[in-house]
matplotlib code that plots the C-alpha trace (Angstrom):
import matplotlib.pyplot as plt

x = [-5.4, -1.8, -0.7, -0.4, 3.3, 5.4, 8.1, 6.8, 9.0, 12.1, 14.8, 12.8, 12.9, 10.0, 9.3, 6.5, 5.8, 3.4, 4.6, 4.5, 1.3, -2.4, -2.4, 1.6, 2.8, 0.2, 1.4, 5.3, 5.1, 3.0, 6.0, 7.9, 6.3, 6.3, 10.4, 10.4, 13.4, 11.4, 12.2, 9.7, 9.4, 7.8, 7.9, 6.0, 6.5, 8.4, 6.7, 7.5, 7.8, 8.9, 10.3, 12.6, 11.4, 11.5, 10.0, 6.6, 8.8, 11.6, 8.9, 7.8, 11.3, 12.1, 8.4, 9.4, 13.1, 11.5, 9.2, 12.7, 12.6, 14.7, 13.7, 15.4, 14.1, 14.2, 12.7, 11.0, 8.8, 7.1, 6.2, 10.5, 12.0, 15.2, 13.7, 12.2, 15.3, 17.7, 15.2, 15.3, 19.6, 19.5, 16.9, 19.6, 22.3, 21.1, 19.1, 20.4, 17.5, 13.7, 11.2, 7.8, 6.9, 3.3, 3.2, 0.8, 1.6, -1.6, -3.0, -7.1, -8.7, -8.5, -12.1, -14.8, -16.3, -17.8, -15.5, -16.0, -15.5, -12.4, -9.4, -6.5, -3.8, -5.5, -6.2, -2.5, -1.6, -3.5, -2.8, 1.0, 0.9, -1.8, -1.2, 2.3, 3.6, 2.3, 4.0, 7.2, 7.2, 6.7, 9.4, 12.4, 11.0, 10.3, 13.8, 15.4, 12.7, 13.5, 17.1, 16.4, 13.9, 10.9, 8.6, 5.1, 3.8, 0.2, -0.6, -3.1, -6.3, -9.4, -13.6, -13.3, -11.4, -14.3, -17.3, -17.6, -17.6, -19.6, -16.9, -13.5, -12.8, -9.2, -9.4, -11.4, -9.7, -6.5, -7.5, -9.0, -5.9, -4.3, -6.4, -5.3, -2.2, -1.7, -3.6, -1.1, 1.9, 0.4, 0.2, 3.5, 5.7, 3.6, 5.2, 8.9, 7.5, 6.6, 3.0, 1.1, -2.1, -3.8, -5.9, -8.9, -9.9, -12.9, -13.4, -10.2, -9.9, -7.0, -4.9, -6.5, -9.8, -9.7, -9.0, -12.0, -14.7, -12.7, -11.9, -15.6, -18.5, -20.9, -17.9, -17.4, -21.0, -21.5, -18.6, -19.9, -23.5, -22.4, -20.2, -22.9, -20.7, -21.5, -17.4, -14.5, -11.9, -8.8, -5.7, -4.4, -7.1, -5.9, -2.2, -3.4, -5.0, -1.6, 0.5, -1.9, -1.2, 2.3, 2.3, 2.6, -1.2, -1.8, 0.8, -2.4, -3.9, -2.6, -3.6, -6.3, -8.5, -8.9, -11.6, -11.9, -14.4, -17.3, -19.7, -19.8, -19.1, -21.7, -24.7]
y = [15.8, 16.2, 16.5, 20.4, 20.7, 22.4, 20.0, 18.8, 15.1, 16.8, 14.3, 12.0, 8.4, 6.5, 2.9, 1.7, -1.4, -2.3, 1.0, 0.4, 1.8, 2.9, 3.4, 2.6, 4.7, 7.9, 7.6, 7.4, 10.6, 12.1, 11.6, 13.2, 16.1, 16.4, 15.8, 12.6, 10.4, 7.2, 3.5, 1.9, -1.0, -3.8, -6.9, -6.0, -6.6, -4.4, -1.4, 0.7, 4.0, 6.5, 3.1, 2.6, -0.9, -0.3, -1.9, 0.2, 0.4, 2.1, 4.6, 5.3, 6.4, 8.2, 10.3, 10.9, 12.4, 14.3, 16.3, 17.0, 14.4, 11.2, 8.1, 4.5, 1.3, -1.8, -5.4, -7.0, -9.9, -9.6, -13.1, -14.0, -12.3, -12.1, -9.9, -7.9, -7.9, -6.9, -4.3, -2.4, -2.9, -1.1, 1.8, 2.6, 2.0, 4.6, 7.0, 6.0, 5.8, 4.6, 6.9, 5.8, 2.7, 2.0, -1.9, -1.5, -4.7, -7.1, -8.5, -9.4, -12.8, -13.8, -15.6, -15.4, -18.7, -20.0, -21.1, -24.4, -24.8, -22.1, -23.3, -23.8, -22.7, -19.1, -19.4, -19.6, -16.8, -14.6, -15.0, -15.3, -11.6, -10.0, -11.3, -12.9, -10.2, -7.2, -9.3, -9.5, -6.1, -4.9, -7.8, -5.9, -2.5, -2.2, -2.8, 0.2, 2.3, 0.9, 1.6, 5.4, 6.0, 5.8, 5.6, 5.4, 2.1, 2.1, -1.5, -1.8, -3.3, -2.9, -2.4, -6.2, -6.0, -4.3, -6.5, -9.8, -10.2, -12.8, -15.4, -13.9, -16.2, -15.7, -11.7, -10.7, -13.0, -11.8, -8.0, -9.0, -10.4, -7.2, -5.0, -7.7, -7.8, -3.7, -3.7, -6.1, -4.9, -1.3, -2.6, -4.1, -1.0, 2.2, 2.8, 2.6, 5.1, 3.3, 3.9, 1.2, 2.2, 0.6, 2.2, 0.3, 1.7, 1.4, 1.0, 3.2, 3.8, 2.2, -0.9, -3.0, -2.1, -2.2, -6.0, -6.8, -4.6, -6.1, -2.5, -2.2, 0.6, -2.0, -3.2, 0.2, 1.6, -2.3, -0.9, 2.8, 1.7, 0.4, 3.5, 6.0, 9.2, 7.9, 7.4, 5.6, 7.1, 8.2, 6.7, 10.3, 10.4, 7.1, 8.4, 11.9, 9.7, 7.6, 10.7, 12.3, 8.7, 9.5, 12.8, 14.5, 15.8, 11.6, 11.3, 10.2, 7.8, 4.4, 1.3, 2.4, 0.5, 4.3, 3.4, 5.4, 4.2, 6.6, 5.1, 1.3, -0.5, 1.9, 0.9]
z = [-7.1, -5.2, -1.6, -0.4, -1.2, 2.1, 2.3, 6.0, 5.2, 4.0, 5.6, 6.0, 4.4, 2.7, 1.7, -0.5, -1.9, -4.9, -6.3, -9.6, -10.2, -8.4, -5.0, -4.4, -7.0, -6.3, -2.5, -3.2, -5.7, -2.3, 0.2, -2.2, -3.1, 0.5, 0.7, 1.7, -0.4, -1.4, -2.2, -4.4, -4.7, -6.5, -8.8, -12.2, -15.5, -17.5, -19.3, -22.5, -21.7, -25.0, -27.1, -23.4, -21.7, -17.5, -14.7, -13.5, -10.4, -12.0, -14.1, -9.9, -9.4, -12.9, -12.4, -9.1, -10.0, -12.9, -10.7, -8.2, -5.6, -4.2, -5.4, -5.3, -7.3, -5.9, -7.0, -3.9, -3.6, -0.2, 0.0, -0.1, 3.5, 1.4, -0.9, 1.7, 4.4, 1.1, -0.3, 3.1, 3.5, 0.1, 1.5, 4.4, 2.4, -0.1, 2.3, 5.6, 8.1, 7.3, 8.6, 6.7, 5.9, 3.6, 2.9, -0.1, -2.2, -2.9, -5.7, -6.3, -6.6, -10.2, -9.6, -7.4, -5.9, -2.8, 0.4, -0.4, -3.6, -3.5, -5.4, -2.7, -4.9, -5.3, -1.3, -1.0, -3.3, -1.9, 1.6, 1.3, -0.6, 1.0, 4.5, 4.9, 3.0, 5.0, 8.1, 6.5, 5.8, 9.2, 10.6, 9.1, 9.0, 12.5, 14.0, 11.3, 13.2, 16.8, 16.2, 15.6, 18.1, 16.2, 12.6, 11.1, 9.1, 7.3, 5.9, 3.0, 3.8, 2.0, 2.4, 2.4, 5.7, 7.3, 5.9, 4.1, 0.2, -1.5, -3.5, -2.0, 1.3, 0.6, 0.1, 3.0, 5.2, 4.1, 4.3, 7.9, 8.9, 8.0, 10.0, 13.2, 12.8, 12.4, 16.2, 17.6, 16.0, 16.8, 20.6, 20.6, 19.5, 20.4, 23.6, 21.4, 19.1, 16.6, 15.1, 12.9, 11.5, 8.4, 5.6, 3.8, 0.6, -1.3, -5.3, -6.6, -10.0, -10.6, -12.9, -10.3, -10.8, -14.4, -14.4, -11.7, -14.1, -16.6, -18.5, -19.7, -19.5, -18.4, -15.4, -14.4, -14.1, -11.8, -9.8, -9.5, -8.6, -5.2, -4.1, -2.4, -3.5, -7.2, -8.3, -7.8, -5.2, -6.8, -5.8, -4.6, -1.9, -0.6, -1.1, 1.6, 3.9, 4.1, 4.5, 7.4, 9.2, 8.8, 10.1, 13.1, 12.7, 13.5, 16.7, 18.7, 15.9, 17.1, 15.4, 13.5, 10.3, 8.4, 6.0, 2.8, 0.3, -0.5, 2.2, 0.1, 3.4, 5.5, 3.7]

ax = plt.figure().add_subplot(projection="3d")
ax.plot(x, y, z, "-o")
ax.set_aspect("equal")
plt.show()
């Protein structure tokens, strides 16, 4: 499933972290089908691709030039501001001007467990990647976009930003805080131009995914059974629902938690 190509972003400048894989890399291959030039960036581990060992990050960036687009891969841990502040000098040193920005990067609880008995290292982890790191993001971003009148941001958040999830304190606060913090930063710079918006996806088939049903049948159909559509999303739909909140068909969307998860957090 792929975004209608008509080259509505041609010019235009994307930046996407977590985009070595799932959700980041399906959304940066969308901005450029769409002509966007796209920095992806990320801190995996390296991959093999064809005997060549690369970072998923640079495969983003390779896939993206082999189907004809811009791309630019850059190591960035969102937790460091350094990282983040020298990620985006590199985006408008290569490109110029920042246009899109989709602050994607998270990671999942590695084990589920009661609030009180949570382990506060893990609470940490999570909330400096999944929170901090969506804040960071958006602290550098936004003055590229004040400085040429304007931009679109969409922050990650999840169904667990919208409800509560049994054994995750540190995830579904974190994915709540990001859902506050796009509405203040969305009330802060909408009259500059600037629009924040956040998107909360559901179970998405996806690297991700595969480590929390742990890669089985038996995980998978546990997964499936609570998504009313009867499937996983696809990381393309999340990737189209990014790219409308980055458009001009969304000028009047402002600050908005866009769920898209199959109807799980309806029921």
């Amino acid at each position: 499933m792929a975004t209608q190509v008509n080259g509505t972003l041609t010019g235009k400048v994307a930046f996407v972290t977590g985009a070595g894989g799932g959700i980041g890399r399906a959304t940066a291959m969308a901005f450029a089908r769409e002509g966007a030039s796209v920095v992806v960036a990320d801190v995996s581990e390296s991959v093999v691709v064809a005997d060549v060992s690369e970072k998923d990050n640079q495969r983003t960036a390779r896939m993206i030039e082999e189907q004809g687009g811009r791309a630019l891969a850059v190591r960035c841990d969102v937790t460091r501001a350094g990282d983040v502040k020298t990620a985006l000098d590199k985006t408008i040193e290569a490109f110029g001007r920042l246009d899109f920005a989709f602050n994607n990067a998270g990671i999942e609880p590695r084990k589920p467990a009661p609030t009180a008995d949570y382990d506060l290292e893990e609470w940490d982890r999570i909330i400096e990647i999944d929170l901090r790191g969506v804040f960071l993001s958006m602290k550098y971003e936004i003055p590229l976009m004040l400085k040429q009148g304007g931009g679109a941001i969409v922050n990650t958040s999840s169904g667990a930003g919208v409800i509560g999830i049994k054994g995750s304190p540190a995830y579904t606060a974190a994915k709540h805080g990001v859902i506050g913090l796009t509405r203040a930063a969305a009330l802060d710079y909408a009259a500059q131009n600037i629009r924040v918006n956040t998107v909360c996806p559901g179970y998405i088939d996806t690297p991700m995914m595969d480590r929390f049903t742990g890669g089985t049948a038996e995980g998978r159909a546990r997964v499936i059974s609570g998504e009313p559509i009867g499937r996983m999303g696809r990381p393309e739909e999340i990737a189209n629902a990014v790219l409308w909140l980055c458009s001009d068909a969304s000028g009047f969307v402002i600050g908005s938690a866009m769920v898209v998860d199959g109807g799980q957090t309806i029921q």
